[in-house]
HTML snippet that shows the backbone in 3Dmol.js (N, CA, C, O; Angstrom):
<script src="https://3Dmol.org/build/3Dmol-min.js"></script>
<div id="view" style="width:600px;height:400px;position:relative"></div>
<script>
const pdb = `
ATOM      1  N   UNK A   1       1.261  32.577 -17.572  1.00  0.00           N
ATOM      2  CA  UNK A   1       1.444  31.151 -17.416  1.00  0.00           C
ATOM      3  C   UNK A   1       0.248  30.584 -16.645  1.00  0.00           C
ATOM      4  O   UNK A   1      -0.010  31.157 -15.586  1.00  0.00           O
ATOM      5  N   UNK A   2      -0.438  29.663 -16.966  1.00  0.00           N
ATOM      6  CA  UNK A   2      -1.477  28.966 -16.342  1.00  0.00           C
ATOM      7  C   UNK A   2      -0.756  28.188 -15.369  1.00  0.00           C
ATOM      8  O   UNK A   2       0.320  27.591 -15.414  1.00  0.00           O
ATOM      9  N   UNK A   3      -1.735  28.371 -14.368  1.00  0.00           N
ATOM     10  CA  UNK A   3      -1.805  27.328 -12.928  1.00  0.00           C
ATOM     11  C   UNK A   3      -2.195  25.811 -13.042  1.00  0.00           C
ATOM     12  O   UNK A   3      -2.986  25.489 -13.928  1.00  0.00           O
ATOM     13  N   UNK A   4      -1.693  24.881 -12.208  1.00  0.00           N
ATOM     14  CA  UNK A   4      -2.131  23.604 -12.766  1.00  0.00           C
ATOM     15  C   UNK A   4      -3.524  23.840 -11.558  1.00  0.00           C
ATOM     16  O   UNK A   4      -3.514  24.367 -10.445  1.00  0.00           O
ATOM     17  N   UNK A   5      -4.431  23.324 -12.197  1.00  0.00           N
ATOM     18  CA  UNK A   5      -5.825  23.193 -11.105  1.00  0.00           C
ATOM     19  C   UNK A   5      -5.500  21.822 -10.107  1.00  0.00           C
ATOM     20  O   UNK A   5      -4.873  20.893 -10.617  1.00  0.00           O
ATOM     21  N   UNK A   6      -5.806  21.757  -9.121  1.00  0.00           N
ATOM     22  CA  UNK A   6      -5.619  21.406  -7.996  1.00  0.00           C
ATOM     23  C   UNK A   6      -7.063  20.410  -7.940  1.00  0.00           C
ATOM     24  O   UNK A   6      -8.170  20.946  -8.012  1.00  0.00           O
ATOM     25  N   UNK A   7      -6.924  19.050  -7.816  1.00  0.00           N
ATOM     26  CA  UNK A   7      -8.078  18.090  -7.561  1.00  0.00           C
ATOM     27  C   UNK A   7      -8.597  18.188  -6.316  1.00  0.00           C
ATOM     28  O   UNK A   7      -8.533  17.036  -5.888  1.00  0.00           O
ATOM     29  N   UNK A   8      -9.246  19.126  -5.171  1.00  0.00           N
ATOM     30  CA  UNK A   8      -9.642  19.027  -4.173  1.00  0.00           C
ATOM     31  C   UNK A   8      -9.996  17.719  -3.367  1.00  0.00           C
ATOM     32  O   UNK A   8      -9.799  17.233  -2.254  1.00  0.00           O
ATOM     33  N   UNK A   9     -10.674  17.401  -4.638  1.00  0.00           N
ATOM     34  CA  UNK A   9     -11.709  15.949  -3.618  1.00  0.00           C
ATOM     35  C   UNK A   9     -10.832  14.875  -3.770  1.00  0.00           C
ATOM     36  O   UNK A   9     -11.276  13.891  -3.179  1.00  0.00           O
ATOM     37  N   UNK A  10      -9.391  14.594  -4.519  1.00  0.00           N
ATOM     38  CA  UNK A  10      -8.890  13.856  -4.538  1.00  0.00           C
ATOM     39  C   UNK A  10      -7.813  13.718  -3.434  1.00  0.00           C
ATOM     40  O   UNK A  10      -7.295  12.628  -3.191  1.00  0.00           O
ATOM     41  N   UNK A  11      -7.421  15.094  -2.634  1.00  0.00           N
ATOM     42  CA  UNK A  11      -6.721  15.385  -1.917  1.00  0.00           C
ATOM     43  C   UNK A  11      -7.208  15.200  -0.619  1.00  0.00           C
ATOM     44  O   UNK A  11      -6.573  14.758   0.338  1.00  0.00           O
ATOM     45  N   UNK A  12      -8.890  15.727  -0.654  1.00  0.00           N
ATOM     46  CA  UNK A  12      -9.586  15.452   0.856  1.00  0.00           C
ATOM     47  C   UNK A  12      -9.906  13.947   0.828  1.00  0.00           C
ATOM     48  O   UNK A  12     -10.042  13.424   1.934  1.00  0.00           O
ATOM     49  N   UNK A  13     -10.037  13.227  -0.173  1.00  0.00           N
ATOM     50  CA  UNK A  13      -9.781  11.357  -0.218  1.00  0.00           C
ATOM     51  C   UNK A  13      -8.673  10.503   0.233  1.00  0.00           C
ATOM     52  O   UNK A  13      -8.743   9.537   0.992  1.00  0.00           O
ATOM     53  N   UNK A  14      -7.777  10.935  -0.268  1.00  0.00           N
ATOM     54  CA  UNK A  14      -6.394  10.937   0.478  1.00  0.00           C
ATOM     55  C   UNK A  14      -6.055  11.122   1.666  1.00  0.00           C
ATOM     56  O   UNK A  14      -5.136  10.641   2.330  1.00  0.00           O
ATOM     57  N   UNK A  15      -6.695  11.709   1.858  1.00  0.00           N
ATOM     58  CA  UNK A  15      -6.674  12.499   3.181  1.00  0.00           C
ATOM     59  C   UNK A  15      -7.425  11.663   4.305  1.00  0.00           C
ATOM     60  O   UNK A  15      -7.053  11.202   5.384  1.00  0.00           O
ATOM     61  N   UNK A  16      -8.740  11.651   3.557  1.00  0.00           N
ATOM     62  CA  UNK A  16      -9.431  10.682   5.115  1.00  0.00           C
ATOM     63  C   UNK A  16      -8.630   9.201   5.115  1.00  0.00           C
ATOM     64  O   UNK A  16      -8.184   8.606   6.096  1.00  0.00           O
ATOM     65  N   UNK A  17      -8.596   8.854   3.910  1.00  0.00           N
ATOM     66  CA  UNK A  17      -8.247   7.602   3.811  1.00  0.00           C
ATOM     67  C   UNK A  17      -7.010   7.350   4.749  1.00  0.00           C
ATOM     68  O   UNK A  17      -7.100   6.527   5.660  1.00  0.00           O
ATOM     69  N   UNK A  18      -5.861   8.059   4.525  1.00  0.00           N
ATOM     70  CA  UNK A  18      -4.758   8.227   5.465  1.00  0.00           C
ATOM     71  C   UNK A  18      -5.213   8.026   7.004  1.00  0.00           C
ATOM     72  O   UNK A  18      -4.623   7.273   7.778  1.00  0.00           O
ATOM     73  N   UNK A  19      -6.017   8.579   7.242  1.00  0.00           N
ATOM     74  CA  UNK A  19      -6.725   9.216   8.532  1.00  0.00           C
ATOM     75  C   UNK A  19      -7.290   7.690   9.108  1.00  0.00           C
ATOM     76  O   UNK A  19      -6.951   7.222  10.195  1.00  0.00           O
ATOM     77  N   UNK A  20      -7.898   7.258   8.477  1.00  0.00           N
ATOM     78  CA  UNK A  20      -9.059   5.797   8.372  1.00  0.00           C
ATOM     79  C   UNK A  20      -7.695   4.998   8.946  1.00  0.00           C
ATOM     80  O   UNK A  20      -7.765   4.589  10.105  1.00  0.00           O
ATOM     81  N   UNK A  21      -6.500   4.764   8.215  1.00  0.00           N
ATOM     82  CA  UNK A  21      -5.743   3.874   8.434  1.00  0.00           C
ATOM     83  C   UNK A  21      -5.085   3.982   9.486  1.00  0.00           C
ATOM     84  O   UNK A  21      -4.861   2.991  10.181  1.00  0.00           O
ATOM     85  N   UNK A  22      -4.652   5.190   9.805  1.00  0.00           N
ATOM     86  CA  UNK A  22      -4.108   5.607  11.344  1.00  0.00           C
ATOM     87  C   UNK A  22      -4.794   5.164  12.697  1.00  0.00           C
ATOM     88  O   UNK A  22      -4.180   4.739  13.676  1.00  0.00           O
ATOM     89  N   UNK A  23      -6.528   5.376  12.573  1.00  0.00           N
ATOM     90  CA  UNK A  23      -7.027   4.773  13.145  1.00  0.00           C
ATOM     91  C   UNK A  23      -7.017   3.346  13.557  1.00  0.00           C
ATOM     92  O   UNK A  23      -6.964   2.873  14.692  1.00  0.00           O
ATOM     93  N   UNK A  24      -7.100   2.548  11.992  1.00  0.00           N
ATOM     94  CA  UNK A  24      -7.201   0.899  12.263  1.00  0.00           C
ATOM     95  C   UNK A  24      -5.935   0.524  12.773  1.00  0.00           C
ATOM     96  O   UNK A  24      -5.842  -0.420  13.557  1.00  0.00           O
ATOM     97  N   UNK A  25      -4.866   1.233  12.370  1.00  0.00           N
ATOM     98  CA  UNK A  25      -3.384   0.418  12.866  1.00  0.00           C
ATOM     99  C   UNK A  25      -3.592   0.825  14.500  1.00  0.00           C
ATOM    100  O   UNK A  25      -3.111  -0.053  15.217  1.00  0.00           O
ATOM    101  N   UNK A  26      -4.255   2.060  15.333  1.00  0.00           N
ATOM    102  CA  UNK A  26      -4.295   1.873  15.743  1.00  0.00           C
ATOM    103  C   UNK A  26      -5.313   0.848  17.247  1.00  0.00           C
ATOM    104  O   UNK A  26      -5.037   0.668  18.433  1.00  0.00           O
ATOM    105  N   UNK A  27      -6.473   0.417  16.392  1.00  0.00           N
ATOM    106  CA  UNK A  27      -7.411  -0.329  17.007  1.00  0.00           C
ATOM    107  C   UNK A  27      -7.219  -2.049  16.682  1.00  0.00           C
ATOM    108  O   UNK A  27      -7.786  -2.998  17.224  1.00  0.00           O
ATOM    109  N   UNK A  28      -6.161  -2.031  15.549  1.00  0.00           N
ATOM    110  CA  UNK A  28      -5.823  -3.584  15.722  1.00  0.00           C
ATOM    111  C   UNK A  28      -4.644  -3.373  15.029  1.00  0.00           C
ATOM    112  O   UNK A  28      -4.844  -3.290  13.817  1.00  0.00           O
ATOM    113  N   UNK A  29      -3.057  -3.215  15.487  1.00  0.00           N
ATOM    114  CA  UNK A  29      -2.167  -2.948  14.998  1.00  0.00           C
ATOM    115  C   UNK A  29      -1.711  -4.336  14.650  1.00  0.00           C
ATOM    116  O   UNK A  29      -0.960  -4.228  13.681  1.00  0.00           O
ATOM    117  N   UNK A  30      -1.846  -5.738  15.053  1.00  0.00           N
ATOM    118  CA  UNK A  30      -1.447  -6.867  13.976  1.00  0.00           C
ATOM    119  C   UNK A  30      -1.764  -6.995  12.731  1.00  0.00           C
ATOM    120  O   UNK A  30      -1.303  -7.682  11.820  1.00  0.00           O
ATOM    121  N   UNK A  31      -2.919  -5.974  12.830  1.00  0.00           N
ATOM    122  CA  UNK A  31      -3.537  -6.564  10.962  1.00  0.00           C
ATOM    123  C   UNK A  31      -2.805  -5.715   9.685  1.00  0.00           C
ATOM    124  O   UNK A  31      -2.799  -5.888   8.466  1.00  0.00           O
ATOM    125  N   UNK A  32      -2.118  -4.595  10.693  1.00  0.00           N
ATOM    126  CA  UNK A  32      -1.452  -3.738   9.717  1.00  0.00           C
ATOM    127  C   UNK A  32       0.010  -3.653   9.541  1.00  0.00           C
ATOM    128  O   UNK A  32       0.689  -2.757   9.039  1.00  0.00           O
ATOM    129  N   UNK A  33       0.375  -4.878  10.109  1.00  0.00           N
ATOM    130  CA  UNK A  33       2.151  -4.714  10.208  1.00  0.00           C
ATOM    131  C   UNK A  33       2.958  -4.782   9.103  1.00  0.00           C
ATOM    132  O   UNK A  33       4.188  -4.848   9.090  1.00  0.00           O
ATOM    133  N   UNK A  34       2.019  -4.756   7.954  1.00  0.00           N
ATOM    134  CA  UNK A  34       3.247  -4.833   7.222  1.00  0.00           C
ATOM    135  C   UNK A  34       2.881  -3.165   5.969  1.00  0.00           C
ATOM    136  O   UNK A  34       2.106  -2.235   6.192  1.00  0.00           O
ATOM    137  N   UNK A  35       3.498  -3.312   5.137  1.00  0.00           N
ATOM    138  CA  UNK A  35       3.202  -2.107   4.093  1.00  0.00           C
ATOM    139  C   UNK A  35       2.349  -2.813   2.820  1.00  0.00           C
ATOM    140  O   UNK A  35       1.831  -2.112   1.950  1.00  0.00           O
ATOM    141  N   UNK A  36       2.274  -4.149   2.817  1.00  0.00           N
ATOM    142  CA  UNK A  36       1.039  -4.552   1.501  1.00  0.00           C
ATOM    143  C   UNK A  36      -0.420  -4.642   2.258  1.00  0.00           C
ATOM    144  O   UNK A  36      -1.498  -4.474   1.689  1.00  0.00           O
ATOM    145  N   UNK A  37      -0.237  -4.948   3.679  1.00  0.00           N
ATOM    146  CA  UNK A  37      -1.473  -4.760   4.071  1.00  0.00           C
ATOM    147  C   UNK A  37      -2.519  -3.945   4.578  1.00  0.00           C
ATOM    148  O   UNK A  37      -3.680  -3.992   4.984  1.00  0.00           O
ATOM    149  N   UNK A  38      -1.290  -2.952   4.303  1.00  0.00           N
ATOM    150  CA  UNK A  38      -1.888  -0.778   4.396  1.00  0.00           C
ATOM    151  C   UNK A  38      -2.595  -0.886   3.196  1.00  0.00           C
ATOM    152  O   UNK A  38      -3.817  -0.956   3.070  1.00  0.00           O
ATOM    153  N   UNK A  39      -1.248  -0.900   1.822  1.00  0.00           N
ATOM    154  CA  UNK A  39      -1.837  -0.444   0.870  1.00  0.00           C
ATOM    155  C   UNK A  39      -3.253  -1.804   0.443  1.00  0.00           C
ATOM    156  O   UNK A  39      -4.350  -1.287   0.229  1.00  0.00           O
ATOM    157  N   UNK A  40      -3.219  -2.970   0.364  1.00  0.00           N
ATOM    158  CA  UNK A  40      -4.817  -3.662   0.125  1.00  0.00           C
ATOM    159  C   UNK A  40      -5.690  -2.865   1.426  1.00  0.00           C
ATOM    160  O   UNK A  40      -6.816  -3.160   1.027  1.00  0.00           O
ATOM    161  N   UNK A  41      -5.866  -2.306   2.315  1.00  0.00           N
ATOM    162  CA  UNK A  41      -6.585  -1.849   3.487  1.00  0.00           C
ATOM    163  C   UNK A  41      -7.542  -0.529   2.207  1.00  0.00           C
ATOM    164  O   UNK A  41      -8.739  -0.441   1.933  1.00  0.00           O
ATOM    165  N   UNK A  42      -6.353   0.274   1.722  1.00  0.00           N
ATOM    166  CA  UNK A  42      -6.225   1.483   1.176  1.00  0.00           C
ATOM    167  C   UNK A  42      -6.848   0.878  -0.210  1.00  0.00           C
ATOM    168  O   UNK A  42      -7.926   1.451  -0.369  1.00  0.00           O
ATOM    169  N   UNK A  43      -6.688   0.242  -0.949  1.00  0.00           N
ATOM    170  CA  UNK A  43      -6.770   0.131  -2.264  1.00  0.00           C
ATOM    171  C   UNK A  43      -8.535  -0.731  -2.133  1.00  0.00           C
ATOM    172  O   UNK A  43      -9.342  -0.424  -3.009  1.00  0.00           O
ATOM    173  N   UNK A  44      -8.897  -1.554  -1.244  1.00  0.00           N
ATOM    174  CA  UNK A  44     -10.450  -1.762  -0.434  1.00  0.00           C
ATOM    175  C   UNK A  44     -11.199  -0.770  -0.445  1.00  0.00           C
ATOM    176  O   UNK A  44     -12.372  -0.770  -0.817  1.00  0.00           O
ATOM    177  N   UNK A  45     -10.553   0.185  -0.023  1.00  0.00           N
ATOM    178  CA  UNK A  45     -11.226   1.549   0.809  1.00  0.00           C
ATOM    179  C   UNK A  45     -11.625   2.684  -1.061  1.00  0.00           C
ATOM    180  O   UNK A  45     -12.214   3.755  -1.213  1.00  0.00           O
ATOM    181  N   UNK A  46     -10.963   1.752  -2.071  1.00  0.00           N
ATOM    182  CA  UNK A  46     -11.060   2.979  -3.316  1.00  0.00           C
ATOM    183  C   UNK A  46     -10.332   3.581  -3.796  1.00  0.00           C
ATOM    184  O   UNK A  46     -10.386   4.199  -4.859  1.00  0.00           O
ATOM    185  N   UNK A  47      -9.314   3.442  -2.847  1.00  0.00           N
ATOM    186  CA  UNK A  47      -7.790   4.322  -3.778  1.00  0.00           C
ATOM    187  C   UNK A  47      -6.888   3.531  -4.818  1.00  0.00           C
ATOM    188  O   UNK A  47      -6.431   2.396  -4.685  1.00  0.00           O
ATOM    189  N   UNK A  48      -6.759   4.310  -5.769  1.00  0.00           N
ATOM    190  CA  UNK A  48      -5.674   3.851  -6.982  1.00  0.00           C
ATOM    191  C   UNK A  48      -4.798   3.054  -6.603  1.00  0.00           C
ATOM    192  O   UNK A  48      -4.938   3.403  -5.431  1.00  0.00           O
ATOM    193  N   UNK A  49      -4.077   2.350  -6.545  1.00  0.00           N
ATOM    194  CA  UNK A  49      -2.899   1.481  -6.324  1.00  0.00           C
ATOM    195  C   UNK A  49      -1.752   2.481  -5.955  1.00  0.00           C
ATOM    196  O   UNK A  49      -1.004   2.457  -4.978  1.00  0.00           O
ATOM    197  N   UNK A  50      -1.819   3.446  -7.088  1.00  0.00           N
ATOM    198  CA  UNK A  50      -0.258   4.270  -6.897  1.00  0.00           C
ATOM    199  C   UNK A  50      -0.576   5.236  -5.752  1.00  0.00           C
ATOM    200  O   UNK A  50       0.331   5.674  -5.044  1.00  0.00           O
ATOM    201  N   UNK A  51      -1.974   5.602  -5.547  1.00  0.00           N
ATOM    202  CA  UNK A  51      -2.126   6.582  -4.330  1.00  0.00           C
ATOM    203  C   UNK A  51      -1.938   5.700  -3.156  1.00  0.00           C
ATOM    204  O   UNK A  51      -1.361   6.062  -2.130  1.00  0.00           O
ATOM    205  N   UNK A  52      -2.522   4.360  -3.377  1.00  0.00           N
ATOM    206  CA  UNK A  52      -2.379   3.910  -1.711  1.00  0.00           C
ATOM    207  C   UNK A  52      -1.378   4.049  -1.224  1.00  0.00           C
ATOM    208  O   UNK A  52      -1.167   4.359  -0.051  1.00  0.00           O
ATOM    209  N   UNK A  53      -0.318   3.756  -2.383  1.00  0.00           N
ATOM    210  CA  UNK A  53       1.211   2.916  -2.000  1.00  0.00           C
ATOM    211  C   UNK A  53       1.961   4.126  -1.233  1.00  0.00           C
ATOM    212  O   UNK A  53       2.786   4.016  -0.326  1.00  0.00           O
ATOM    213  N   UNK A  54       1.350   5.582  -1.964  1.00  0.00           N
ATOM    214  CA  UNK A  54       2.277   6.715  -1.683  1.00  0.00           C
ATOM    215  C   UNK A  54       1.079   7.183   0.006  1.00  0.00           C
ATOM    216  O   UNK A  54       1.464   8.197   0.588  1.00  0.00           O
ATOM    217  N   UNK A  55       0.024   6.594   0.526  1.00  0.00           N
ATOM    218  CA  UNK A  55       0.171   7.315   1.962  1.00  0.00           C
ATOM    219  C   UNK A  55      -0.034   6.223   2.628  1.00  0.00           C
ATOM    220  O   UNK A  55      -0.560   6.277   3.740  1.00  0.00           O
ATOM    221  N   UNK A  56       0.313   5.143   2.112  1.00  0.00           N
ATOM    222  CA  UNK A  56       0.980   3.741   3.250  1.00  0.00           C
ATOM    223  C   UNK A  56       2.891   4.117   3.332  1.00  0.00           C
ATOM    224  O   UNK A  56       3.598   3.371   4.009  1.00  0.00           O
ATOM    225  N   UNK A  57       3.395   5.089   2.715  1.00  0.00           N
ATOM    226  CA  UNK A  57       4.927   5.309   2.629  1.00  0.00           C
ATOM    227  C   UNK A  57       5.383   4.640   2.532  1.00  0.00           C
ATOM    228  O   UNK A  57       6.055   4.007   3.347  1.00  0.00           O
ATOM    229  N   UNK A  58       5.173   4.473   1.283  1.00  0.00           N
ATOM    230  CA  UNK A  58       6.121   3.414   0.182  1.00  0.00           C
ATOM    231  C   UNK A  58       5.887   4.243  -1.443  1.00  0.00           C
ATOM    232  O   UNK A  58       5.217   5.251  -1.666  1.00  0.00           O
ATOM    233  N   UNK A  59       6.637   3.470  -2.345  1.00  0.00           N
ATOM    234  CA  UNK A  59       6.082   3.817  -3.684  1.00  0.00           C
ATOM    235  C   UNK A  59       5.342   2.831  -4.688  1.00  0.00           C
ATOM    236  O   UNK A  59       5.023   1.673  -4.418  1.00  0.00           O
ATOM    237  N   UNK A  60       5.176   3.333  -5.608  1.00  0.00           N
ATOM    238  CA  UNK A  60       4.420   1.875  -6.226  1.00  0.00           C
ATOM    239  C   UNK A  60       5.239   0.936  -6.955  1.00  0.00           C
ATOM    240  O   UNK A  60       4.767  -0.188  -7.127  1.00  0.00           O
ATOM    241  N   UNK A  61       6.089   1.134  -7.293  1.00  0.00           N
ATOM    242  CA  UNK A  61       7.185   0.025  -7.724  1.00  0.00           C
ATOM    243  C   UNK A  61       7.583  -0.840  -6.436  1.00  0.00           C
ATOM    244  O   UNK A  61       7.867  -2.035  -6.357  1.00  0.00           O
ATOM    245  N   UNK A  62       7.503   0.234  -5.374  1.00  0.00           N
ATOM    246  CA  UNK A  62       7.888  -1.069  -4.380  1.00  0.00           C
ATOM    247  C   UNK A  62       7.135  -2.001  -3.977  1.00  0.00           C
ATOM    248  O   UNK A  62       7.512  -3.132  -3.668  1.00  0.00           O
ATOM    249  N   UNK A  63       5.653  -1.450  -3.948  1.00  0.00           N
ATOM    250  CA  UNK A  63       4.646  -2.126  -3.417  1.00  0.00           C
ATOM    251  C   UNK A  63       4.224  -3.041  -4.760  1.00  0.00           C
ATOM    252  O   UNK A  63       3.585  -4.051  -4.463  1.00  0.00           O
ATOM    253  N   UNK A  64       4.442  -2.874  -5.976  1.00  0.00           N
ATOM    254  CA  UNK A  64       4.443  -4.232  -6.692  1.00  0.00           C
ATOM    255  C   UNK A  64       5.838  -4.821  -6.749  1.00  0.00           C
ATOM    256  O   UNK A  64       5.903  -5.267  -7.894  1.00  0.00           O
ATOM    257  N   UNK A  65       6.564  -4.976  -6.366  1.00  0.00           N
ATOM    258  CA  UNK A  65       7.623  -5.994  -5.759  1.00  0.00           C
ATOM    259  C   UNK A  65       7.069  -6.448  -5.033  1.00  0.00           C
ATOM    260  O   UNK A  65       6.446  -7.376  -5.549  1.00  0.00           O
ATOM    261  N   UNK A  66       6.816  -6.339  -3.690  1.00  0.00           N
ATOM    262  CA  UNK A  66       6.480  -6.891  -2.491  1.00  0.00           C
ATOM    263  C   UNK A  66       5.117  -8.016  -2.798  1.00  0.00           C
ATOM    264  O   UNK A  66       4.961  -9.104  -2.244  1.00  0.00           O
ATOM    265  N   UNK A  67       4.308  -7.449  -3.737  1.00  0.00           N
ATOM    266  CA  UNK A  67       3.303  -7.868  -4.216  1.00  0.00           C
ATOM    267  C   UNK A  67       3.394  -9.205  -5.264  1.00  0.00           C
ATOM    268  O   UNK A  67       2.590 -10.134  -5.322  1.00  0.00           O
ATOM    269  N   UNK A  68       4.606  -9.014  -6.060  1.00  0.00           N
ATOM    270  CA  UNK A  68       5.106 -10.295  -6.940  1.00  0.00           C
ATOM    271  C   UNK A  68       5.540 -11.375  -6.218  1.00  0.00           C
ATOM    272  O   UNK A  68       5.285 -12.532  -6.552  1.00  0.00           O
ATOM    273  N   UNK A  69       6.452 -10.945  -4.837  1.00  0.00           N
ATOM    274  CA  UNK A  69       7.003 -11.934  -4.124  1.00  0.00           C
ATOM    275  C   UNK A  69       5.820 -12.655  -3.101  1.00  0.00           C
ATOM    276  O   UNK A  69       5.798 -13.870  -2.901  1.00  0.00           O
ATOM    277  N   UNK A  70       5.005 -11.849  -2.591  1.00  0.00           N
ATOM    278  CA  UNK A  70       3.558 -12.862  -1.933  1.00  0.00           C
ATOM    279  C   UNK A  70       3.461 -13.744  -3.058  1.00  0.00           C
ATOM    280  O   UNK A  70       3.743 -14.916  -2.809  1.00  0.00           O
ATOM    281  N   UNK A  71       2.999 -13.361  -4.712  1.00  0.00           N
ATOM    282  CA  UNK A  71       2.700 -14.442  -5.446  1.00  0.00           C
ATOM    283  C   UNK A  71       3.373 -15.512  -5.451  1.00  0.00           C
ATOM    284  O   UNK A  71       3.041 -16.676  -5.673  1.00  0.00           O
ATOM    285  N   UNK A  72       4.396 -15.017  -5.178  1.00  0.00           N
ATOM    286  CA  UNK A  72       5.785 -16.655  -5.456  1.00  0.00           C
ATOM    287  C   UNK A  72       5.568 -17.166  -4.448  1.00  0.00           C
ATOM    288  O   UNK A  72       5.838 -18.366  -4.387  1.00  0.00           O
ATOM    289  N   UNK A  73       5.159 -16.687  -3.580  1.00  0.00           N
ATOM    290  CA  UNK A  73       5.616 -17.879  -1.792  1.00  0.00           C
ATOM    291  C   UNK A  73       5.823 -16.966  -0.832  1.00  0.00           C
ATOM    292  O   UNK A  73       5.354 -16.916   0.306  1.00  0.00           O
ATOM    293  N   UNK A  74       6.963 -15.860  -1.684  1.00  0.00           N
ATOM    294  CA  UNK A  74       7.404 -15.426   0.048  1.00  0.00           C
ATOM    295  C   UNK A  74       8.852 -15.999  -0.060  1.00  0.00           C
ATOM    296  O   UNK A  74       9.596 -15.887   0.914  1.00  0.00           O
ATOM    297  N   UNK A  75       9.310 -16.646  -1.273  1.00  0.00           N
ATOM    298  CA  UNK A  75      10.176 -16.831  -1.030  1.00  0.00           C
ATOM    299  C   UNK A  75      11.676 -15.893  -1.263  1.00  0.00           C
ATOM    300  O   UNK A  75      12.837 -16.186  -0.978  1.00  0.00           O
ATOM    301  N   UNK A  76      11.123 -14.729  -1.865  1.00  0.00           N
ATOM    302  CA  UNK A  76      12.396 -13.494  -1.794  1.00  0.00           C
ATOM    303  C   UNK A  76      13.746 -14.070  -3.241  1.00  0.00           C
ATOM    304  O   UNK A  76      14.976 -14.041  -3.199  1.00  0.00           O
ATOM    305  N   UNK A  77      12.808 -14.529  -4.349  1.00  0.00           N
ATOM    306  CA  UNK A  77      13.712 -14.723  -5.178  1.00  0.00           C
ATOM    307  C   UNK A  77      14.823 -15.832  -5.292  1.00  0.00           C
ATOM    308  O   UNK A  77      15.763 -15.874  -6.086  1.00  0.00           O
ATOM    309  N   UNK A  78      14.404 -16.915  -4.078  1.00  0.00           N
ATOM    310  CA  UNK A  78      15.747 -17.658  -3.818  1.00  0.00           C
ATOM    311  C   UNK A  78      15.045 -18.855  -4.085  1.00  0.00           C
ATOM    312  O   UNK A  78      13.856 -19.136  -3.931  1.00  0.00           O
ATOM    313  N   UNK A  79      16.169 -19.620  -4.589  1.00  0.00           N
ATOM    314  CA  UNK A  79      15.899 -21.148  -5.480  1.00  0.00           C
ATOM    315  C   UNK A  79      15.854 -22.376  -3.718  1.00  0.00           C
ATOM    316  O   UNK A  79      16.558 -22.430  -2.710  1.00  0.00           O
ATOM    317  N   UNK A  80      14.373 -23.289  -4.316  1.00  0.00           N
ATOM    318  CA  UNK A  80      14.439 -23.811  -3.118  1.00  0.00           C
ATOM    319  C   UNK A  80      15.820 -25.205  -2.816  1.00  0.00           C
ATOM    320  O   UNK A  80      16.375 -25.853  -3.704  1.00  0.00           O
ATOM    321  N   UNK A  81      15.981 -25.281  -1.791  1.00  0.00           N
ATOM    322  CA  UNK A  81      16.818 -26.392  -1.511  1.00  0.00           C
ATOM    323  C   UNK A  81      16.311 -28.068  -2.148  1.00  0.00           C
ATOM    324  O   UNK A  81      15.197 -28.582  -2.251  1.00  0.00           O
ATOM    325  N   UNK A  82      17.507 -28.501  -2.440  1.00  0.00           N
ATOM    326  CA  UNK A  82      17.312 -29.754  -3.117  1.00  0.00           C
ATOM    327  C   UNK A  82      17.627 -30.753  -2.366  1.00  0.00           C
ATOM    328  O   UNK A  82      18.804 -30.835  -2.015  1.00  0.00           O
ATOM    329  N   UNK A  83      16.712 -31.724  -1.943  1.00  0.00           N
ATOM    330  CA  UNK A  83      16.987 -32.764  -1.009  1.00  0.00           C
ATOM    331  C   UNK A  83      18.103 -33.780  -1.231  1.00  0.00           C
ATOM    332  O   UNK A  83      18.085 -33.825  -2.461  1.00  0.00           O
ATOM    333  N   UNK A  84      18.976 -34.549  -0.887  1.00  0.00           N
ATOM    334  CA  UNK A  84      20.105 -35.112  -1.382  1.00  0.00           C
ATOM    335  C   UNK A  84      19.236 -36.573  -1.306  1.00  0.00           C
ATOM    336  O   UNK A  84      19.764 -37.626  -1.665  1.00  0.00           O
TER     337      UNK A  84
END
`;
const viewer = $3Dmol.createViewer("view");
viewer.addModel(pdb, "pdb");
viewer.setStyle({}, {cartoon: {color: "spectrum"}});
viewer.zoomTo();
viewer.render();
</script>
């Protein structure tokens, strides 16, 4: 049975990148409070969308949710109020 080969440099990328972000959250932890602004930090830095999402700990379905709802407003799916 063949072995699956193992992407090294994709793993040591991952890797710093993770590393990079640990750092910035910790040298300016407002800029990183949330999980879309790991993964754009991460996805800046060169990583795939689906890799950022998975070492900001999240997945990528979630992080395009989160990502649809910035487009709308922010408003979380809810119909706005109607003035009387």
């Amino acid at each position: 049975m063949a072995k699956a080969e193992t992407d090294w440099l994709a793993v040591i990328g991952r890797t710093l990148s993770y590393l990079c972000l640990e750092h910035a959250k910790k040298e300016t932890p407002d800029k990183f409070n949330t999980v879309q602004k790991k993964v754009d930090f991460l996805i800046d830095m060169g990583l795939p969308a689906d890799a950022a999402a998975y070492v900001a700990g999240s997945s990528p379905a979630s992080v395009a949710v989160l990502a649809s709802r910035a487009k709308k407003g922010g408003k979380n799916g809810k119909k706005a109020k109607r003035s009387k």
